[in-house]
N, C-alpha and C positions, 0 to 999 in steps of 0.2 A: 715780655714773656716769650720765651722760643717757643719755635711749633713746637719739639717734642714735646713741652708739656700740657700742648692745648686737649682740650679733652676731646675725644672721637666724637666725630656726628652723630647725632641719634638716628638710628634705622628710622624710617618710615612705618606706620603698621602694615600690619600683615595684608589684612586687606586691599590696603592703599597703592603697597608694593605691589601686588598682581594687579590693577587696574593699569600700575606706570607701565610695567614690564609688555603686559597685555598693547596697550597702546603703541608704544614701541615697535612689537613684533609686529603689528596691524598695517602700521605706517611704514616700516622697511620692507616685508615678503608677502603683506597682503593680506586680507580676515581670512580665506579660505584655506591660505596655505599656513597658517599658524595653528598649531596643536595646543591641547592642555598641558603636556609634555615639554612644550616650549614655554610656555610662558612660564609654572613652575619651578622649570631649570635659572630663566633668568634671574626668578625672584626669589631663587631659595630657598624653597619649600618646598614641601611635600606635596602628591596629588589629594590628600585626604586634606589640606588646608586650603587647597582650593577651591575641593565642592562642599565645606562648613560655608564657604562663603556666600559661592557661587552655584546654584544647580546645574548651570550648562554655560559653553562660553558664548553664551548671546547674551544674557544676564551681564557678563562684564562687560560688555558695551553702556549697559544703561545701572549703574550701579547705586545711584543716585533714586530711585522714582519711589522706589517699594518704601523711603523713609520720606519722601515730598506726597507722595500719595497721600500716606499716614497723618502725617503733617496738618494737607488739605482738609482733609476729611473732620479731622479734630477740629479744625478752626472753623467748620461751617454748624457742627454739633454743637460748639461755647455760643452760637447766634439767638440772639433771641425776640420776643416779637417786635422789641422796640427799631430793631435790624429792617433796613427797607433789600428784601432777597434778592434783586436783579444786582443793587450793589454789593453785596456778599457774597454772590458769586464771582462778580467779576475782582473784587479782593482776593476770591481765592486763586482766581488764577494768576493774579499778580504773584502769589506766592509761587507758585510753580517756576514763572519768567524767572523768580528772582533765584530759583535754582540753576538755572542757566547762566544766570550774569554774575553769579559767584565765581566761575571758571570760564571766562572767555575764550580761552584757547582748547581749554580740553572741549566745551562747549563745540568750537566751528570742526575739530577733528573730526568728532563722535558725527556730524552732520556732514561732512565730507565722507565719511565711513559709507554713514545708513544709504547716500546717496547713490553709493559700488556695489553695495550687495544686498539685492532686495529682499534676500532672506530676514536680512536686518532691519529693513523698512516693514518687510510684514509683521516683525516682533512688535514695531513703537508705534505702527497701529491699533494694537491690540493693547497698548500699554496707554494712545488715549483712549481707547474707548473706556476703559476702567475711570480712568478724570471724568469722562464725560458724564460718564452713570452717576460717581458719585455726586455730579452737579444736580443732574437730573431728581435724582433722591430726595437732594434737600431741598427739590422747590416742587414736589409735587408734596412733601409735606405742606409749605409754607402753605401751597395752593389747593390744601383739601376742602372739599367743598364747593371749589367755589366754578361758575360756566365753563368749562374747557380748562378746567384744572393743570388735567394731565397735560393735555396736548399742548400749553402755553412751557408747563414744567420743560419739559423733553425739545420742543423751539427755543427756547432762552439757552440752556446748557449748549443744545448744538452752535448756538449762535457766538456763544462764548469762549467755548474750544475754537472755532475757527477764527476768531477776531483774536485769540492768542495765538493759533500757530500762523497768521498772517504775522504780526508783528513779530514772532520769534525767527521765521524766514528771512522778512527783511532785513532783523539785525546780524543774522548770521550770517546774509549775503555778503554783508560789509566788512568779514572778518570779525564782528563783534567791537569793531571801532564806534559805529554810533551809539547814537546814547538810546543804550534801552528802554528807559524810562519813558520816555517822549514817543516812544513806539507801540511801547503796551498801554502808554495811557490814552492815544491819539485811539486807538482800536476798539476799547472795551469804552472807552468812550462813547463811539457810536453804538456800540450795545445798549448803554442806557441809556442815553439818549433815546432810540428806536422804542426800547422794550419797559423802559420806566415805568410813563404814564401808563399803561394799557396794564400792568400789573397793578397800580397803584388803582385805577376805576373798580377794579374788581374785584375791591378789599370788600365791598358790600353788595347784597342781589341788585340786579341792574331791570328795569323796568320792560314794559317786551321790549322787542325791536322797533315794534311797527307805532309805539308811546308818541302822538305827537299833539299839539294843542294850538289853537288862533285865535286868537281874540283882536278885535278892531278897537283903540282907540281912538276916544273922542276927546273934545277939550277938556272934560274932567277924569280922565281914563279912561279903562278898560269898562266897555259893555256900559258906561254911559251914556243912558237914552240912546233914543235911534242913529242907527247910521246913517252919516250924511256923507256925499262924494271927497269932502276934503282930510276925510278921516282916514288914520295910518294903521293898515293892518300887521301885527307881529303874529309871525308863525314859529313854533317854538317844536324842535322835532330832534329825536337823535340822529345822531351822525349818520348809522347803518339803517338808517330809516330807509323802506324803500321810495323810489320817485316819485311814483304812480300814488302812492300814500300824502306825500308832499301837497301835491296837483288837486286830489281829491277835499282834504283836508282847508287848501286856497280857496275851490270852488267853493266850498260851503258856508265858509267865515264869508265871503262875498255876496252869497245870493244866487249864487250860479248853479251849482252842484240840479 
C-alpha cells in the first residue's frame, strides 16, 4: 500500500492535546513562562476549550486526580463490612499508585515540574489532602462507635498517604524504572502490618485498661487447695495495663499485698 493512501493519524482528544502541548511548553520555556495563550496555539484550539477542560493552568499539570479521586472514593463506598478497613484503604491507595504507573514518563515530568515551582507543589498538597479525607471518612465510618474511633480513623489515613507518597518518591526518583509494585506494596505493607491488629481488637468493647487477674496453680489447677511454695502463679493482665496494677495484683495472688 503507498503512503499516499494510508489513512491520516487520528488527532489526539482535545483534552489530551492541551495536556501534550501543555507539557511541552513547561519543558522547553518553563511553567511560569507558559501562557494559556500558548499552549492553545500549540494545540489548536481555542481559549474557551481550554477552560471546558481546565479551570486554570495548574489544573493541567495534574489532569488525571479529579477522575482517580472519583475512582477512590467509589471503591471504598462498594466496601462492606465483610472488608477488613486498614486493608481497604490501603487498596485504595494502590489505586491511586496505579494512576501514576499507567504513565511513567508523564508521571517523572509532572514530579520534575512540581519539584521547580512550588506554586505547583502547594496545588498537589492540597490535592492530597482531598485522598487523605476521603480515607479518613471511610474509616471513621467503619470505626463508629467504637474507643478512639476518630482518632485511629484520621492516624491510619494519614499513615497511608504517607506510606504512599514514600513509595511514589522512591519510584520516581528512579525515573519510574523500578518496579512500582514492589514499592507500594513493601509500604502500605507496613501500614498493616502496624495498624491491623489494633483495628481488628477494637471490633468489640474492650475491658478497662486497668482488667487484670492471678490465680496460683496447684497440681490440680487453679485455686486448688492451699497454696503451697512449689506452686506456679499466672498473672493474666492487658497490655496497657498499668505497672504498679501488675505489682499489686502479684503481691496479692502471693500473700504479700
Amino acid at each position: 500500500m503507498s503512503s499516499s493512501s494510508a489513512a491520516p493519524a487520528a488527532k489526539p482528544p482535545i483534552r489530551d492535546a492541551l495536556v501534550g502541548a501543555a507539557f511541552r511548553l513547561f519543558l522547553e520555556h518553563g511553567y511560569e513562562q507558559t501562557t494559556v495563550d500558548d499552549i492553545v496555539t500549540l494545540a489548536g484550539v481555542g481559549r474557551r476549550s481550554f477552560f471546558r477542560y481546565f479551570p486554570s493552568k495548574e489544573d493541567v499539570v495534574f489532569p488525571d486526580h479529579e477522575r482517580c479521586l472519583a475512582d477512590m472514593t467509589a471503591f471504598l463506598a462498594a466496601g462492606g463490612p465483610e472488608h477488613d478497613p486498614v486493608r481497604r484503604v490501603c487498596d485504595a491507595a494502590r489505586l491511586v499508585f496505579g494512576m501514576y504507573a499507567e504513565n511513567p514518563t508523564f508521571s517523572v515530568q509532572r514530579y520534575q515540574l512540581t519539584r521547580q515551582v512550588p506554586g505547583l507543589r502547594a496545588y498537589e498538597l492540597s490535592v492530597v489532602w482531598r485522598y487523605e479525607r476521603a480515607l479518613a471518612e471511610y474509616l471513621r465510618a467503619r470505626f463508629a462507635g467504637r474507643p478512639d474511633g476518630i482518632l485511629n480513623a484520621d492516624v491510619i489515613a494519614a499513615a497511608v498517604v504517607a506510606a504512599h507518597n514514600n513509595a511514589l518518591r522512591s519510584w520516581l526518583r528512579s525515573d519510574g524504572e523500578d518496579d512500582p509494585g514492589a514499592a507500594v506494596d513493601h509500604a502500605l505493607g507496613h501500614v498493616q502490618r502496624t495498624f491491623g491488629r489494633t483495628a481488628a481488637t477494637q471490633a468489640a468493647p474492650s475491658p478497662p485498661a486497668t482488667a487484670t487477674a492471678a490465680a496460683w496453680l496447684g497440681p490440680a489447677g487453679a485455686g486448688a487447695g492451699p497454696a503451697r511454695p512449689d506452686d506456679v502463679v499466672v498473672l493474666v493482665a492487658r497490655r496497657d495495663a498499668p505497672l504498679w496494677r501488675l505489682v499489686q495484683e502479684l503481691e496479692t495472688a502471693l500473700g504479700r499485698g
